[in-house]
Each structure stands twice: as structure tokens, then as C-alpha cells.
PAKOLKE-447509 format. One record per residue (C-alpha): z, x, y; residue number from 1. Coordinates in pm, 1 decimal, decimal comma, always signed. Last residue first. Layout:
<votis>
voti up->Z; east->X; north->Y; nr->NUM
...
</votis>
This chain:
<votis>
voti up->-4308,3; east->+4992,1; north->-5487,9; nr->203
voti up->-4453,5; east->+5357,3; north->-5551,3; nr->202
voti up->-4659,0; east->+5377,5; north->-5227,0; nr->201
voti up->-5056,9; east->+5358,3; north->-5292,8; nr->200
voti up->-5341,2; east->+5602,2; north->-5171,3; nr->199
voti up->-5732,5; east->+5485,5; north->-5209,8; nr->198
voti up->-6024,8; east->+5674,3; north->-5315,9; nr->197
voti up->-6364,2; east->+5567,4; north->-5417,2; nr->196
voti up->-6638,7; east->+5788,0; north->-5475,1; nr->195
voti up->-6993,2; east->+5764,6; north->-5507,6; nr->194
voti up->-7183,7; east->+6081,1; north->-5640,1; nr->193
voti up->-7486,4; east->+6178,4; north->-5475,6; nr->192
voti up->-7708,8; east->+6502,4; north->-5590,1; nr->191
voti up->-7728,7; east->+6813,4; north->-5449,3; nr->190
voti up->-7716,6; east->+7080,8; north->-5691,6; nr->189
voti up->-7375,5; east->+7185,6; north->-5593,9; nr->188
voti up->-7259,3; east->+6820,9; north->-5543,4; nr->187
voti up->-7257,4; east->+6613,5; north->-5251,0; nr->186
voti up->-6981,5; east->+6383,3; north->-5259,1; nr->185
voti up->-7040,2; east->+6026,4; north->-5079,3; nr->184
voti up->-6755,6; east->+5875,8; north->-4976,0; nr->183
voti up->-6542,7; east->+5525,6; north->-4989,5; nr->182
voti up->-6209,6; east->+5444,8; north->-4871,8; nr->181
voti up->-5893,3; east->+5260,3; north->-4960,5; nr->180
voti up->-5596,7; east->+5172,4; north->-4834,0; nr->179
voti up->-5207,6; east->+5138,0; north->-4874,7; nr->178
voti up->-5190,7; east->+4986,2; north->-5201,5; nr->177
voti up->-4835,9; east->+4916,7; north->-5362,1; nr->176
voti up->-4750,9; east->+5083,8; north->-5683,1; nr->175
voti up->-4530,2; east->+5015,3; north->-5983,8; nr->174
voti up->-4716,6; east->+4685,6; north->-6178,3; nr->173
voti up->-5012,6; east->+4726,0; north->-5946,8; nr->172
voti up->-5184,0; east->+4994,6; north->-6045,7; nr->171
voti up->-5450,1; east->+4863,8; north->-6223,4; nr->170
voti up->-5505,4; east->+4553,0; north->-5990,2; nr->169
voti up->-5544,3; east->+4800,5; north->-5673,7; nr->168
voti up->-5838,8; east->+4982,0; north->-5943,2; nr->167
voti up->-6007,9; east->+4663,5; north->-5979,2; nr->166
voti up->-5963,7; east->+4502,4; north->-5646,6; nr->165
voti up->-6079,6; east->+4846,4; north->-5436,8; nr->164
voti up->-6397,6; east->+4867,0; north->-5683,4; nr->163
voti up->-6380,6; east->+5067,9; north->-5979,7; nr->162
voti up->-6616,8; east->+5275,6; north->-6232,1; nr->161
voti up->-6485,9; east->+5360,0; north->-6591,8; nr->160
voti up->-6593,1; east->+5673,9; north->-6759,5; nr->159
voti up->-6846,6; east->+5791,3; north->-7022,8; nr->158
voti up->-6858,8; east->+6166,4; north->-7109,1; nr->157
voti up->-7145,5; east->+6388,4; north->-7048,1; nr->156
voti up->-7010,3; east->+6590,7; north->-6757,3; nr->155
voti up->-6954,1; east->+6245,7; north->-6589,4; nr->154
voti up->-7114,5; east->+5921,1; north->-6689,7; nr->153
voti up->-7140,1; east->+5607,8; north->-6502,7; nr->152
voti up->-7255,4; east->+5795,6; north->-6176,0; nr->151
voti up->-7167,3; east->+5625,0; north->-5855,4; nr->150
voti up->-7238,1; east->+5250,7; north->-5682,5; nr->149
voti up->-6928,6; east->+5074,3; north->-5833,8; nr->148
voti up->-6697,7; east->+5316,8; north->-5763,7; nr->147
voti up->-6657,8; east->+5685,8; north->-5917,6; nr->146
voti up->-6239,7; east->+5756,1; north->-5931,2; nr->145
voti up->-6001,5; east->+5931,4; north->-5639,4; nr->144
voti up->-5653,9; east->+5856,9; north->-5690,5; nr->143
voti up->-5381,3; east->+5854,7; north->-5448,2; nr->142
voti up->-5029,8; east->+5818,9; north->-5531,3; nr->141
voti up->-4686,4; east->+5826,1; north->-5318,7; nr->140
voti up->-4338,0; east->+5844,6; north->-5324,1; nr->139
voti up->-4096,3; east->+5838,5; north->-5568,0; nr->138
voti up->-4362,2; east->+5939,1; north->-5881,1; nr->137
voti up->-4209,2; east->+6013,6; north->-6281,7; nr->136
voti up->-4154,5; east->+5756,6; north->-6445,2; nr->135
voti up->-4386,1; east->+5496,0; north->-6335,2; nr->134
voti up->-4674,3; east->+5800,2; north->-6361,8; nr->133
voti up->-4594,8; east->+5832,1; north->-6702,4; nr->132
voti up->-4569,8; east->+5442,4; north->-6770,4; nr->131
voti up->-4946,9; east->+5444,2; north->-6569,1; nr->130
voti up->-5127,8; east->+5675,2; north->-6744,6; nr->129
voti up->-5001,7; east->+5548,1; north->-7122,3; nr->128
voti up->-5141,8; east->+5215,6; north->-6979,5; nr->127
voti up->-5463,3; east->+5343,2; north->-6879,6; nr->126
voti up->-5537,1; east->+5517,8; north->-7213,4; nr->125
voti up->-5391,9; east->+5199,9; north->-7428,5; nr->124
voti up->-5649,5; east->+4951,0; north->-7200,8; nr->123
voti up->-5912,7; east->+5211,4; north->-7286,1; nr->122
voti up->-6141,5; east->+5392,9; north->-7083,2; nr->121
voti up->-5976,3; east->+5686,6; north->-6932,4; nr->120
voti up->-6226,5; east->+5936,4; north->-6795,2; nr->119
voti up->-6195,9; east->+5752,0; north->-6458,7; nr->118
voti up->-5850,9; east->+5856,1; north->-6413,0; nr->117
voti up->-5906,1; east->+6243,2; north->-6381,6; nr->116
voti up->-6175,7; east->+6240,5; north->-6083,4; nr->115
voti up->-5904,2; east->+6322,2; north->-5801,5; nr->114
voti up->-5586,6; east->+6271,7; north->-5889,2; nr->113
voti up->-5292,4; east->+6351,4; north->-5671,4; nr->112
voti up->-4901,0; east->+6204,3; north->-5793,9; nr->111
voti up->-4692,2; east->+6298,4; north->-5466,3; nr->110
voti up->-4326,4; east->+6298,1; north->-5408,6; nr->109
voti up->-4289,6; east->+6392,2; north->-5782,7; nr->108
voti up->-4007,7; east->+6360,5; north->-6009,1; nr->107
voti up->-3884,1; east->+6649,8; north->-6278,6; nr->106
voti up->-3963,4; east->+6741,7; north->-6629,2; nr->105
voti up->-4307,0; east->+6574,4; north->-6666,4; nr->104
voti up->-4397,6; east->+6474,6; north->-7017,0; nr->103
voti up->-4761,8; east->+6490,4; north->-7060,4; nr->102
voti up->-4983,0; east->+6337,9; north->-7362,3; nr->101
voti up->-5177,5; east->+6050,5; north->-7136,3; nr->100
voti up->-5234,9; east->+6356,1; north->-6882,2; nr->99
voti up->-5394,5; east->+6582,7; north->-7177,8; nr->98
voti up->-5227,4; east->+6921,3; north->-7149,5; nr->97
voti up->-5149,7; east->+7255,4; north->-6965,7; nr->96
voti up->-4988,6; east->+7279,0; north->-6717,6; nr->95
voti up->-4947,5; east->+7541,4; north->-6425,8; nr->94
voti up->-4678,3; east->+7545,1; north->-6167,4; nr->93
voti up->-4793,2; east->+7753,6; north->-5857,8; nr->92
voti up->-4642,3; east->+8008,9; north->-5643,9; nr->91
voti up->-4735,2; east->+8242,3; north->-5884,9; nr->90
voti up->-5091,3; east->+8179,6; north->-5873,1; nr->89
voti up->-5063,1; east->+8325,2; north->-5482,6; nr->88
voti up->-5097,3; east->+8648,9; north->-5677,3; nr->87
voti up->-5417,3; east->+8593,4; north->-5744,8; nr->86
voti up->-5570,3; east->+8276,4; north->-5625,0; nr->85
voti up->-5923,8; east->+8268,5; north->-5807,0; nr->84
voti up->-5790,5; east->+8405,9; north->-6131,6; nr->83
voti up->-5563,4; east->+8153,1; north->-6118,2; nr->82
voti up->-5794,5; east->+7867,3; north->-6050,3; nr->81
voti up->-6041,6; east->+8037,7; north->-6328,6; nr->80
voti up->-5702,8; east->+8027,7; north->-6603,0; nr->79
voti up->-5655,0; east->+7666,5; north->-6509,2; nr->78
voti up->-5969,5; east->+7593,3; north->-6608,0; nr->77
voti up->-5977,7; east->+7811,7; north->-6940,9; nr->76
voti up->-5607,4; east->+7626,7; north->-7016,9; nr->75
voti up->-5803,8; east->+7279,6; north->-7032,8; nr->74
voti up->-5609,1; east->+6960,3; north->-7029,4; nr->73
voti up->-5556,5; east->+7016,1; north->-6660,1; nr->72
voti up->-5211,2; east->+6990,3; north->-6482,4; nr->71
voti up->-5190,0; east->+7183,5; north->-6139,1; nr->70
voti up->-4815,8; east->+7122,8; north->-5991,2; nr->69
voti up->-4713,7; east->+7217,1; north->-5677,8; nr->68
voti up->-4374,8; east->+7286,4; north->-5458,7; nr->67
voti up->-4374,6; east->+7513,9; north->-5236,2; nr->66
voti up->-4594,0; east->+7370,0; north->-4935,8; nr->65
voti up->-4748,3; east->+7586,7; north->-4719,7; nr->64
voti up->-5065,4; east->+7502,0; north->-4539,3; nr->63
voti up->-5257,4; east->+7757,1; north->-4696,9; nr->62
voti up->-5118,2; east->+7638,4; north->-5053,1; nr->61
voti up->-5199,3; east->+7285,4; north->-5028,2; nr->60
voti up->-5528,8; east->+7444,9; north->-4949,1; nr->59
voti up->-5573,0; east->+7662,4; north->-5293,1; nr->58
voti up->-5440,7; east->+7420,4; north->-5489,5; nr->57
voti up->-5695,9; east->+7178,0; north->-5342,5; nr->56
voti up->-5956,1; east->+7445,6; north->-5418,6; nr->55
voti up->-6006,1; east->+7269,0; north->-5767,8; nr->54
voti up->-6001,1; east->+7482,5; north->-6102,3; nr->53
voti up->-5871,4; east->+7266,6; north->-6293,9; nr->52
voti up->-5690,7; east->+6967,3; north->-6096,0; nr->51
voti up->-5666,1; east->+6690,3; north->-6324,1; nr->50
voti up->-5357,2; east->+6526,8; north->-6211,6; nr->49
voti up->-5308,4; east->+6745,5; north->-5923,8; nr->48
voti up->-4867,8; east->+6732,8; north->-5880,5; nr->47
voti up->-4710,2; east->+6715,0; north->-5521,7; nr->46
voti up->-4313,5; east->+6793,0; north->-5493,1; nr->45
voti up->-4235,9; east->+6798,9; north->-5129,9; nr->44
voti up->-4121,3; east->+7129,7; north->-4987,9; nr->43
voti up->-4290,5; east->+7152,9; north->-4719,4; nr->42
voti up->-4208,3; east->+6782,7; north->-4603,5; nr->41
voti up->-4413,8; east->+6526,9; north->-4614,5; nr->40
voti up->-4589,1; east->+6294,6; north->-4346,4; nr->39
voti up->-4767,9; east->+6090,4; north->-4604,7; nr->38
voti up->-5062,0; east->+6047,4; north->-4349,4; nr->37
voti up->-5122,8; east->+6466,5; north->-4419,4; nr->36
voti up->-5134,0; east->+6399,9; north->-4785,0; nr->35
voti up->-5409,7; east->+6099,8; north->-4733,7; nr->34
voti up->-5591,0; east->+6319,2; north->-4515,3; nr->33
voti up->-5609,4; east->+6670,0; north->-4753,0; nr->32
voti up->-5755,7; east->+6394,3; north->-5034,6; nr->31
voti up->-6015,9; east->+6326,5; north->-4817,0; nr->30
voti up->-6109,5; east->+6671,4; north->-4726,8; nr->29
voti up->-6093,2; east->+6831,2; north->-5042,5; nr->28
voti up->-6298,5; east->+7175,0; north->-4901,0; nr->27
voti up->-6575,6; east->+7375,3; north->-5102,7; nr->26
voti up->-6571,8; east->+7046,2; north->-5323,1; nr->25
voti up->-6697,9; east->+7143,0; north->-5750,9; nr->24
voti up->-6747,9; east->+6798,2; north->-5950,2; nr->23
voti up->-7099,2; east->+6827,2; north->-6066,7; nr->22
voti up->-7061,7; east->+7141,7; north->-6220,5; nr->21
voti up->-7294,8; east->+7399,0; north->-6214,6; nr->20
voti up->-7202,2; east->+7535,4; north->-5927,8; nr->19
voti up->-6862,9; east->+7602,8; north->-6016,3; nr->18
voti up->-6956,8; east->+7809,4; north->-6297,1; nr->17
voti up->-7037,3; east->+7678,0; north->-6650,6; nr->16
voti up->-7013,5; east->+7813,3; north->-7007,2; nr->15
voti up->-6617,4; east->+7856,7; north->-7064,3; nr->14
voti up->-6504,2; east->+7570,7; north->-6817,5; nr->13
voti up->-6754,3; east->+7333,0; north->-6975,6; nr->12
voti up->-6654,6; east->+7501,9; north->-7319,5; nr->11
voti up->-6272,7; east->+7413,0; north->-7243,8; nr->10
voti up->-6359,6; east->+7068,1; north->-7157,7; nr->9
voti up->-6500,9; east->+6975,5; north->-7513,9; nr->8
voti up->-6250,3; east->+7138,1; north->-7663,2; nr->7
voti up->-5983,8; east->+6953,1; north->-7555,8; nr->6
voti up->-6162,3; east->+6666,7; north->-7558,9; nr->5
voti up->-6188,7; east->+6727,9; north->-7935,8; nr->4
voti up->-5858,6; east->+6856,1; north->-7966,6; nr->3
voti up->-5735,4; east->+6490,4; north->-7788,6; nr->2
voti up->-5350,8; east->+6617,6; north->-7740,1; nr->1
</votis>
């Protein structure tokens, strides 16, 4: 594991509320439609590549499926979610570590990331992404990164923005696109941030 980004988002976690980060979503709608257009069961395997302290735990939960995964290289993020959910934490897998470092123990019906990807900016980062995510997803992916018209840096890190070609091209050796969409998230203090998101099938 990167200690340094390790570090770096455990003091973001440590120093900042929700509203003070750029990333914070009351409700995950778009990434709530592309699991409802999977048509899974309750007991699908989903795993939030990413997730910290995200309320789509916390809705995946409310509408009852069993088996979830949060994965977040910081512990102090996952720590907040948990705090957050209370007991309902236990119906949760939590793990901690860098996505590029993690060795998942089972297979996943759905691979979710929303604003994880885009921190990876080498050819070696992506790769070590997608031979995890080879390995380990039957069914589905969607990833939400910054497109072309959003920030270029995030939380003070740089990232990599994508178009629909781009990040289709990425994926391509293992998934098949289904679509893509755009949005606009407001943030906390009201800015604009340019998503993209699309789903994919594991091919």
C-alpha cells in the first residue's frame, strides 16, 4: 500500500466533514439506476471500489441486499460509514486497502466505483485495476470518473479525465460497454463537478 496516499486520505477523513468535501451525494442516484437495470438478485455480491464514507452503503442496504463490500484505502473513512450505520455496519464487509494492492477472496456480481478510478494515472496503475477487476467481476461494472468538462484535480491530487471512447477503450480487454451518461454533481459548497458514468458487462 501507497503510505503516503494512505496518509494523505486518512487526514482528509480525520480533518474534514462531509461538507467539506467535494465528493459528499445525500442520495447516489445514478449509480442506484445502473444497479436497478442489472436486475439482481438480493443476494448479489456488489463491492464500492472507493466507497468511504458514501451513503451508497447505506441505500444498497435499505433496499436489502446481503451481500456488500466497502473497500477504501483509508480505515478513518470506513470507520465514519460505520459509525454512521450502527449496527447495520455488521451487515457490511469492510476493507481496508489501496484498490491496485487488493486481493479479493470471492467473485463479484457487481464491481461499483464512483470517483476511485480517476486517481489512477499511470498505464501500471490502470492495468493493476483492471487484472483485479478481470479476476474477480461475473457480471457487471460501472464506474463513475470526472469527464472532459470537470475538475482536473480532486482533494488536491491530480487525476485523469475521460470521454465515453477513452474510458470504453480502457476497459475493453474484459468488459463490454452498455452506456454512458453525463451529470453535473453539486457539491456541499456548491460548485460543479462533471461526471461521466457508464456500466459495462464482463465479456
Amino acid at each position: 500500500m501507497n503510505v503516503e496516499t494512505k496518509n494523505h486520505w486518512d487526514n482528509v477523513y480525520e480533518t474534514k466533514t462531509s461538507n467539506q468535501v467535494s465528493w459528499t451525494q445525500e442520495e447516489p442516484t445514478t449509480s442506484l439506476i445502473f444497479i436497478h437495470s442489472f436486475g439482481l438478485s438480493k443476494n448479489a455480491k456488489i463491492i464500492d471500489i472507493g466507497g468511504g464514507d458514501s451513503k451508497f452503503v447505506d441505500y444498497l442496504i435499505e433496499e436489502g441486499f446481503e451481500n456488500i463490500t466497502v473497500l477504501d484505502i483509508s480505515a478513518k473513512s470506513l470507520e465514519k460509514a460505520q459509525q454512521r450505520l450502527g449496527s447495520k455496519a455488521q451487515k457490511v464487509n469492510w476493507v481496508v486497502s489501496d484498490i491496485i494492492d487488493f486481493t479479493p477472496n470471492t467473485i463479484f456480481d457487481v464491481w461499483h466505483d464512483r470517483a476511485a478510478f480517476h486517481f489512477l494515472t499511470t498505464a501500471e496503475q490502470i492495468e493493476k485495476y483492471m487484472a483485479i477487476a478481470r479476476a474477480s467481476v461475473t457480471g457487471y461494472l460501472t464506474i463513475g470518473t470526472f469527464s472532459e468538462n470537470g475538475p482536473k484535480r480532486c482533494s488536491g491530487l491530480d487525476i485523469k479525465q475521460y470521454n465515453e471512447q477513452a474510458l470504453t477503450k480502457e476497459l475493453a480487454n474484459g468488459f463490454s460497454k452498455i452506456r454512458c451518461v453525463t451529470e453535473d454533481h453539486i457539491t456541499p459548497f456548491k460548485t460543479v463537478q462533471n461526471f461521466l458514468f457508464c456500466s459495462f458487462k464482463r465479456a
